[in-house]
Each structure stands twice: as C-alpha cells, then as structure tokens.
VOPAGU-2260 file (C-alpha; in pm, 1 decimal, decimal comma):
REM VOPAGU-2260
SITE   aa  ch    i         X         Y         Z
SITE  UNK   A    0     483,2   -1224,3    -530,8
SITE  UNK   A    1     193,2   -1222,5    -294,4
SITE  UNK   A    2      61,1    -973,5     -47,0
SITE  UNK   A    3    -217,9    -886,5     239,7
SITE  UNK   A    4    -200,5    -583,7     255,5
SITE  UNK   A    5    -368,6    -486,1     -42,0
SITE  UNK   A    6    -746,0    -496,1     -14,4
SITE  UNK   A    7    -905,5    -449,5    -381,8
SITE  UNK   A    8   -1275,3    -425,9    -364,4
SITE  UNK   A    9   -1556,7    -296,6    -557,3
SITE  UNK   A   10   -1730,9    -249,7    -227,7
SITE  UNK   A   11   -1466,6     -30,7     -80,4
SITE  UNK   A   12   -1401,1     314,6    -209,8
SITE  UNK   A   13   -1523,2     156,6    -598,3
SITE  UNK   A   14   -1213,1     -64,4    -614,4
SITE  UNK   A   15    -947,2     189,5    -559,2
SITE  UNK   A   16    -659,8     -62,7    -386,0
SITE  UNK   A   17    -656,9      55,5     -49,3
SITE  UNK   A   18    -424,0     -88,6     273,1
SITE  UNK   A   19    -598,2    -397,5     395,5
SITE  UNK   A   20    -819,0    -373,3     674,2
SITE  UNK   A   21    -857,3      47,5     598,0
SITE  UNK   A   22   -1003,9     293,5     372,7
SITE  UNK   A   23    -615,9     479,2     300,0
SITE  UNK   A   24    -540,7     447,3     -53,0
SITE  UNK   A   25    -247,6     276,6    -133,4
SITE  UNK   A   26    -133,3     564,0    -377,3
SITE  UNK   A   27    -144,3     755,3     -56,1
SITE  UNK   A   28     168,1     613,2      68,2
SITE  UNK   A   29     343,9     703,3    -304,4
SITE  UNK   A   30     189,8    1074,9    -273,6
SITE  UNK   A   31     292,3    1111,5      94,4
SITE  UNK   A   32     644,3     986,9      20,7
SITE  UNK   A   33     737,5    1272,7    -210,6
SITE  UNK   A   34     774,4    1544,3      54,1
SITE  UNK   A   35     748,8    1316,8     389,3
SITE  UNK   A   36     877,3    1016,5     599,6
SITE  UNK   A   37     729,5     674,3     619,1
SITE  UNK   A   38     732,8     757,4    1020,0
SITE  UNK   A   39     525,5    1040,1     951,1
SITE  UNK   A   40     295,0     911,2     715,7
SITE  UNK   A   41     212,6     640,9     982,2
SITE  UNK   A   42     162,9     874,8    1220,9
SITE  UNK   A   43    -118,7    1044,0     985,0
SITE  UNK   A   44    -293,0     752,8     881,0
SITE  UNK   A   45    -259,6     513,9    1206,4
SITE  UNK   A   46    -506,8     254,4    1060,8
SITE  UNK   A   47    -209,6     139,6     826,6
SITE  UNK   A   48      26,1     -86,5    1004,7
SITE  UNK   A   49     378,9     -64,6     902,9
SITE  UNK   A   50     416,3    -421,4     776,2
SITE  UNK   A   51     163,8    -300,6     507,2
SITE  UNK   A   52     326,7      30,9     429,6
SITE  UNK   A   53     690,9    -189,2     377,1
SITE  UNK   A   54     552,3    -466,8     180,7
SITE  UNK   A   55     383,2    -221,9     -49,8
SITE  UNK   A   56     739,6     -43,3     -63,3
SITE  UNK   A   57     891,9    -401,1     -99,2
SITE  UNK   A   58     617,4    -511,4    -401,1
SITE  UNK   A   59     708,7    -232,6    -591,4
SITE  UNK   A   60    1012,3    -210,8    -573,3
SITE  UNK   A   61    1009,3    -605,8    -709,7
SITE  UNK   A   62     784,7    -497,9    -953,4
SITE  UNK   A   63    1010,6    -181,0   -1094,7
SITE  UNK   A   64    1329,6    -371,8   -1085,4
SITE  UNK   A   65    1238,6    -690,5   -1165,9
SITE  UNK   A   66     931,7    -687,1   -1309,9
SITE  UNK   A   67     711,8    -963,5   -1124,9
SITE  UNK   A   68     357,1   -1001,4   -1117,7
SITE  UNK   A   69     175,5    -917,4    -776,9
SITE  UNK   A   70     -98,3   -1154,0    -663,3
SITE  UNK   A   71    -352,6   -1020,7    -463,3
SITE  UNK   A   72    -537,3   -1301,3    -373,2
C-alpha cells in the first residue's frame, strides 16, 4: 500500500512522520481521535487536508486488519 500523505524526513521535526506538505504529526490525528471528531480535528490543524487525514485512517486500518506493508516512497 502506498501513500502521500506521509512526509518522513530527517529535516522536518527529526523524522517524526508528519502529514505531507505540514509540520502536524501524524500521531496527532490518533491522539486527537480519542476524545474528538475528524471534523474537528481538521478544523484545528487546517494545514492537513482531509484526503490525508482518511488515507492515514485507511493505511492503518489495512495495516491492523490485514497486516500490509506501507510504502512511503
């Protein structure tokens, strides 16, 4: 499974895998999730665009149930 909207760079917060294109963590989404909406974590980071939030959603959820590699590249 391949993505874009995962941006993993040394350069860029020391490699922490943030949403392509921003600085938001993508463990930010998971943390935000526990207590909120998707809606409203888009409306607190607005650099993330919602095709990135739902294929991160979508690429784990692969990965959990199915267990298939991610390629970042």
């Amino acid at each position: 499974m391949k993505t874009n909207a995962i941006n993993i760079d040394p350069e860029i917060m020391g490699g922490t895998p943030v949403f392509s294109g921003t600085r938001v963590p993508v463990m930010s989404l998971f943390d935000w999730l526990e207590t909120e909406t998707l809606e409203e974590f888009l409306e607190n980071f607005p650099s993330v665009k919602k095709e990135y939030a739902l294929d991160v959603l979508h690429l784990a959820d692969a990965f959990l149930t199915n267990n298939q590699p991610i390629n970042f590249n």
